[in-house]
C-alpha positions as CSV (number, residue, x, y, z in Angstrom):
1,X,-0.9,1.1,-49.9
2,X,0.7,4.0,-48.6
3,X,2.8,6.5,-50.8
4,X,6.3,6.7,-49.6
5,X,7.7,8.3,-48.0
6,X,5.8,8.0,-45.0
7,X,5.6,10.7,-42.4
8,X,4.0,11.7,-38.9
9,X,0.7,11.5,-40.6
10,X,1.1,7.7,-41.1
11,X,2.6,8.0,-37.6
12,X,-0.5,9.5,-36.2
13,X,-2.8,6.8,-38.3
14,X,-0.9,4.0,-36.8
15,X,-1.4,5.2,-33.3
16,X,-5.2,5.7,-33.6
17,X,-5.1,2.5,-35.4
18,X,-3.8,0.8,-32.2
19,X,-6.2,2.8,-29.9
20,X,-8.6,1.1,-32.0
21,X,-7.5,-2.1,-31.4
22,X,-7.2,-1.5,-27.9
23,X,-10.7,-0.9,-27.5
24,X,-11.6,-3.7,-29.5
25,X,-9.6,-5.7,-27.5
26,X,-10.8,-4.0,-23.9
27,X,-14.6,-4.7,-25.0
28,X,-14.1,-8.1,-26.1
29,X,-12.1,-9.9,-23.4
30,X,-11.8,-7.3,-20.9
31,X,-8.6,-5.4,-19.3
32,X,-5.0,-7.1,-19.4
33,X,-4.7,-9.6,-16.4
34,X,-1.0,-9.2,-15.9
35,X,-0.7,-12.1,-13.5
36,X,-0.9,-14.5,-16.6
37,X,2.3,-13.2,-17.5
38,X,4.6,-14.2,-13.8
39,X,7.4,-15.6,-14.1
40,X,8.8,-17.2,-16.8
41,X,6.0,-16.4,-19.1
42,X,7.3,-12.9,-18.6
43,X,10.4,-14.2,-19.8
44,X,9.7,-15.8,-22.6
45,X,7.7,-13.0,-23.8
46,X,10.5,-10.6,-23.3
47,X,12.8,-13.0,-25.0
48,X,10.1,-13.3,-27.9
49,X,9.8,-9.4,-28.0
50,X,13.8,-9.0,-28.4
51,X,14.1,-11.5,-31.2
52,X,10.9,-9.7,-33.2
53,X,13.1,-6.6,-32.6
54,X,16.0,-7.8,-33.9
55,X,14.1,-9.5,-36.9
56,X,12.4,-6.3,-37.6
57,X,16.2,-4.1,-37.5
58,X,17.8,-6.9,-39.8
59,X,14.9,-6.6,-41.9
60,X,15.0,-2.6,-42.6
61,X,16.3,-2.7,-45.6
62,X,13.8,-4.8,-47.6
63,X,10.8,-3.5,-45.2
64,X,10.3,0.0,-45.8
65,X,8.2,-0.1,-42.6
66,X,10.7,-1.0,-40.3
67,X,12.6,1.6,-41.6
68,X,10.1,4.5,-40.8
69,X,9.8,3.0,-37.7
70,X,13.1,4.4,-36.7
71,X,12.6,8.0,-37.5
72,X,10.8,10.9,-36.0
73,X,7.6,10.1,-38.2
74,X,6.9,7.1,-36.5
75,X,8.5,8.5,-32.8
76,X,7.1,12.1,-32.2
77,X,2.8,10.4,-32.9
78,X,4.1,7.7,-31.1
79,X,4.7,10.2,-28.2
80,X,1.9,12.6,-28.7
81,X,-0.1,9.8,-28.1
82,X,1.8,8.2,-24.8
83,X,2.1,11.4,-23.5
84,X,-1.2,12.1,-23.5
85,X,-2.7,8.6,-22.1
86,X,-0.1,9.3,-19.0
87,X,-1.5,12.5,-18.5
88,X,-5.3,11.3,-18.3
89,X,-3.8,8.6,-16.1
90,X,-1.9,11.4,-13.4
91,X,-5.1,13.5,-13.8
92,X,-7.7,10.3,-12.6
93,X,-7.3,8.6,-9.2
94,X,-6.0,5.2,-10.3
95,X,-7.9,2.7,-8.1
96,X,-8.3,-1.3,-7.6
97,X,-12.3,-0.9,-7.7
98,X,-14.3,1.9,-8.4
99,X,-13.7,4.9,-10.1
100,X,-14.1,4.9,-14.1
101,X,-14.7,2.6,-15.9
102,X,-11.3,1.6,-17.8
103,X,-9.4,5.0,-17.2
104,X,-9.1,4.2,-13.3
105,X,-7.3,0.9,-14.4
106,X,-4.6,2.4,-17.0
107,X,-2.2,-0.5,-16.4
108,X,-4.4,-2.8,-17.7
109,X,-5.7,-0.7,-20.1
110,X,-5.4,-1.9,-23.7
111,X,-5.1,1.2,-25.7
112,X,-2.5,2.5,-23.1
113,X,-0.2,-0.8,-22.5
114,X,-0.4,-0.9,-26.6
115,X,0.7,2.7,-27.5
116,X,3.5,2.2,-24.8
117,X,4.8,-1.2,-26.5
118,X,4.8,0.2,-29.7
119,X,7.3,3.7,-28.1
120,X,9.2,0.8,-26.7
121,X,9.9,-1.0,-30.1
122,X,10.6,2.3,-31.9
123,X,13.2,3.2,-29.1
124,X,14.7,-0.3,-29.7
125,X,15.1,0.4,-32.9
126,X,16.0,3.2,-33.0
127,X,18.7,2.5,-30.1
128,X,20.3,-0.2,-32.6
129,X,20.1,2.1,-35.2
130,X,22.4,4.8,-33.4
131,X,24.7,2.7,-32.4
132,X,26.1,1.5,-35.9
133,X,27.1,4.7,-36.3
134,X,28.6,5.0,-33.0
135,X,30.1,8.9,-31.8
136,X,30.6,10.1,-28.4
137,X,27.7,12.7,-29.0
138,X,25.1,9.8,-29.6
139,X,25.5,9.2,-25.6
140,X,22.7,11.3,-25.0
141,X,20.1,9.7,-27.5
142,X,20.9,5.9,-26.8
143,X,20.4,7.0,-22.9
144,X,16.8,8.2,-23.4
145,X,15.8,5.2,-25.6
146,X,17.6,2.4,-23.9
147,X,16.1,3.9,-20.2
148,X,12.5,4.0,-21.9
149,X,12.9,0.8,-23.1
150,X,14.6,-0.9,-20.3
151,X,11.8,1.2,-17.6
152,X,8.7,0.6,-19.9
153,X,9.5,-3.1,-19.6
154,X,10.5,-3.8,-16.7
155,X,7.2,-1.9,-15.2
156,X,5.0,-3.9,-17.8
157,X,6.5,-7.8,-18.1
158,X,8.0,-7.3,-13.5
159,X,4.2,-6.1,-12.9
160,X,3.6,-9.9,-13.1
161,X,5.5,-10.5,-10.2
162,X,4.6,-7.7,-7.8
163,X,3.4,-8.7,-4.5
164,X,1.1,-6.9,-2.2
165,X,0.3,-8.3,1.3
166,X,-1.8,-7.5,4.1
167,X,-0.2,-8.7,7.4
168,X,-2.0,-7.6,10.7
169,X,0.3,-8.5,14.1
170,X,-1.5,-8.8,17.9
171,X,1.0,-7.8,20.4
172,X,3.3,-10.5,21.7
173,X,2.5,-13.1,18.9
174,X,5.0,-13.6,15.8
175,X,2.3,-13.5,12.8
176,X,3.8,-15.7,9.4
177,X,0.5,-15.5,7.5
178,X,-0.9,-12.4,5.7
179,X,-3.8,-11.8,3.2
180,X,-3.3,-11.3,-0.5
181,X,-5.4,-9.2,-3.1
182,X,-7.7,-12.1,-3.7
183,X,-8.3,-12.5,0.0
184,X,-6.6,-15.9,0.3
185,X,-3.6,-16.2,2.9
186,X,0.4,-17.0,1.9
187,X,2.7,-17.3,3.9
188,X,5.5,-14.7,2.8
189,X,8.7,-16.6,4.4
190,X,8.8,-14.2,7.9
191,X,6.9,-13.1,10.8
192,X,6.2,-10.3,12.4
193,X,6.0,-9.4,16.3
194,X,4.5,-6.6,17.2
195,X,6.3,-5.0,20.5
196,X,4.4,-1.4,21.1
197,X,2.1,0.8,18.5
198,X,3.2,4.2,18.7
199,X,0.6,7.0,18.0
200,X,1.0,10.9,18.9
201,X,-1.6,13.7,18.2
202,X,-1.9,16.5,17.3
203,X,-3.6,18.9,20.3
204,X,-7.0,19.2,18.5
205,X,-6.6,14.8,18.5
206,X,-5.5,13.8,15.0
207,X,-3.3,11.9,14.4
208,X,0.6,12.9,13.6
209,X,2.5,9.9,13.8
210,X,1.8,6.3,14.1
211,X,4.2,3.7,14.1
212,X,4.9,-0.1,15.2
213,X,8.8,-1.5,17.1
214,X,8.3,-4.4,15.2
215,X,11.1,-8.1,15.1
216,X,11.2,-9.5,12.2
217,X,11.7,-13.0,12.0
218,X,12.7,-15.2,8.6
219,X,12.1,-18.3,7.5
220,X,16.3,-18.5,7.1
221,X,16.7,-17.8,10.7
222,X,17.0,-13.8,10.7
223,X,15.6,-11.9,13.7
224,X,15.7,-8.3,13.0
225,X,14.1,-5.7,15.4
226,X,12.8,-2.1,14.3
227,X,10.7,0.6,13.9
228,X,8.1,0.8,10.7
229,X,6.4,3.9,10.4
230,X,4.0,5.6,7.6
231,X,6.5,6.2,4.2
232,X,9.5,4.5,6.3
233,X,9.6,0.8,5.4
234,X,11.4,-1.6,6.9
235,X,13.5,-3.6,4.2
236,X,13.8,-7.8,5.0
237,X,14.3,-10.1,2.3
238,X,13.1,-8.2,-0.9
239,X,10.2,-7.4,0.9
240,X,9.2,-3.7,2.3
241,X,7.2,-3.7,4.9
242,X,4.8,-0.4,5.6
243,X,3.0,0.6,8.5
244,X,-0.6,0.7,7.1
245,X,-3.1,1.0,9.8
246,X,-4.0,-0.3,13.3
247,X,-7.3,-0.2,15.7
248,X,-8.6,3.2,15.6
249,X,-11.4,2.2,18.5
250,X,-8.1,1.8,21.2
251,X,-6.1,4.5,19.5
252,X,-2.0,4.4,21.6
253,X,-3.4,1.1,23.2
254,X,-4.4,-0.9,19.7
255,X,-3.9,-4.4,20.2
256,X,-2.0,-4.9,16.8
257,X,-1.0,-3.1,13.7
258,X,-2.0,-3.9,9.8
259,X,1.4,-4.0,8.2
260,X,1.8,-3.7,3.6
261,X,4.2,-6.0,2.4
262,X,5.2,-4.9,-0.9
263,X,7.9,-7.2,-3.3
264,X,8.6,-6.2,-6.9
265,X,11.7,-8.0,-8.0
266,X,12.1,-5.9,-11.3
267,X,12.0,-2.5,-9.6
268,X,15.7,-2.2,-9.6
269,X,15.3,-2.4,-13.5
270,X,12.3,0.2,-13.6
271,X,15.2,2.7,-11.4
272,X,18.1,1.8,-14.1
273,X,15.6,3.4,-16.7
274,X,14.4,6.2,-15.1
275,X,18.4,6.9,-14.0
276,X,19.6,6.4,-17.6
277,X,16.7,8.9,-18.8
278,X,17.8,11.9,-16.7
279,X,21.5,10.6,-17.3
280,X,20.8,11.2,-21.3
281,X,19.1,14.7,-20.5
282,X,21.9,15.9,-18.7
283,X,23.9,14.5,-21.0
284,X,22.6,16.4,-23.7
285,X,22.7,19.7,-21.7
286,X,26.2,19.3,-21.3
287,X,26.6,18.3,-25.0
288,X,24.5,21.5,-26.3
289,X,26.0,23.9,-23.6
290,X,28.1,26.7,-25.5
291,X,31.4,26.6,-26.4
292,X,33.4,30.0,-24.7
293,X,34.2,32.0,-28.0
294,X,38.1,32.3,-28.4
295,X,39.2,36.2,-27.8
């Protein structure tokens, strides 16, 4: 048993403790298959996740551990060790197949998905902790760790539901089926007629802009016409839609164009986060900003 009290190095020992486990857990069953956890089972296991919090927060005063768990012991390993796993995964190309073994994958990586649940129950507690004693200068605190607990979840439990769709459209012919990750094809509630592909060149012959005047049809009746180009979707129905490729062997004249439909219905919730983050930091800049001295 630990002597109290406990400090960052029980922090730090918890955190390689859960890499540990994360391994253990990556070698025996393999990385985290997050489409076992679409809707509801995301739900219920956000709803079982709260109700542990709360348990734990009630329970801080006969638990010493959930106590620590609230205090900069627990929170600045915790960190250390999340920043650190984010920084491997910015520094390696993240890739569906391929790559490294493990780091390439970091979403379903077990040590990394563990050391980010365990920073989101310490800002959860830590969140209900600040608010009992409840000040105006708190604001900038309970924005940082309500927006990393409302981002991490919603980009962990709404990964479930993403969608990512391949939909290639021949000239003249409204196209309702596309091709999903597993190479089986849905039918994703519209259509899509291609009008013209749009390409223009650089002088040496490279390409500098390709795009598709596109309608867009719906399963509720909507016809909406447009232009999708490379990083300018075109918005229908929770849906994006991304120009993504066309027949490089016809060039201006390709028959049809290879359009990414992208839906992630918790991405508004992953934005609320990220907002309520650099809300709090500019929040505490304004709280910390000097005071004019009095002549």
């Amino acid at each position: 048993m630990w002597a109290k009290p406990w400090n960052m190095k029980e922090g730090f020992l918890i955190g390689g403790g859960l890499l540990f486990v994360g391994l253990m857990l990556q070698v025996a069953i393999g990385p985290i298959r997050w489409e076992l956890f679409a809707w509801p089972v995301n739900l219920i296991v956000l709803v079982l996740l709260l109700a542990a919090i709360v348990v734990a927060f009630t329970l801080r005063g006969k638990v010493y551990a959930f106590e620590w768990m609230m205090h900069a012991g627990a929170a600045v390993p915790c960190l250390v060790y999340a920043a650190s796993l984010t920084m491997l995964m910015g520094l390696l190309p993240q890739v569906r197949t391929g790559g490294l073994p493990w780091l390439s994958r970091m979403l379903q990586f077990w040590p990394f998905v563990l050391i980010w649940t365990w920073m989101m129950i310490i800002s959860a507690l830590a969140s209900m902790n600040h608010l009992l004693r409840w000040k105006v200068c708190e604001i900038p605190f309970l924005l940082n760790h309500l927006g990393v607990v409302v981002a991490i979840v919603a980009a962990t439990l709404g990964s479930a539901d993403t969608q990512t769709l391949q939909l290639t459209a021949f000239t003249g012919e409204p196209e309702w089926r596309a091709l999903a990750d597993n190479d089986e094809l849905v039918e994703p509630g519209l259509a899509i007629e291609l009008h013209k592909f749009i390409l223009e060149e650089y002088d040496d012959g490279t390409p500098k802009r390709f795009a598709s005047d596109i309608t867009v049809y719906t399963e509720d009746g909507k016809t909406v016409p447009g232009t999708v180009e490379v990083n300018k979707p075109l918005k229908m129905n929770g849906w994006k839609i991304y120009q993504y490729g066309y027949d490089v062997r016809y060039g201006s004249e390709s028959p049809y164009s290879v359009f990414q439909l992208v839906r992630d219905p918790w991405i508004l919730w992953v934005y609320i986060g990220i907002f309520m983050m650099i809300a709090g930091a500019l929040c505490l800049m304004l709280f910390m900003a000097p005071k004019p001295v009095k002549s």
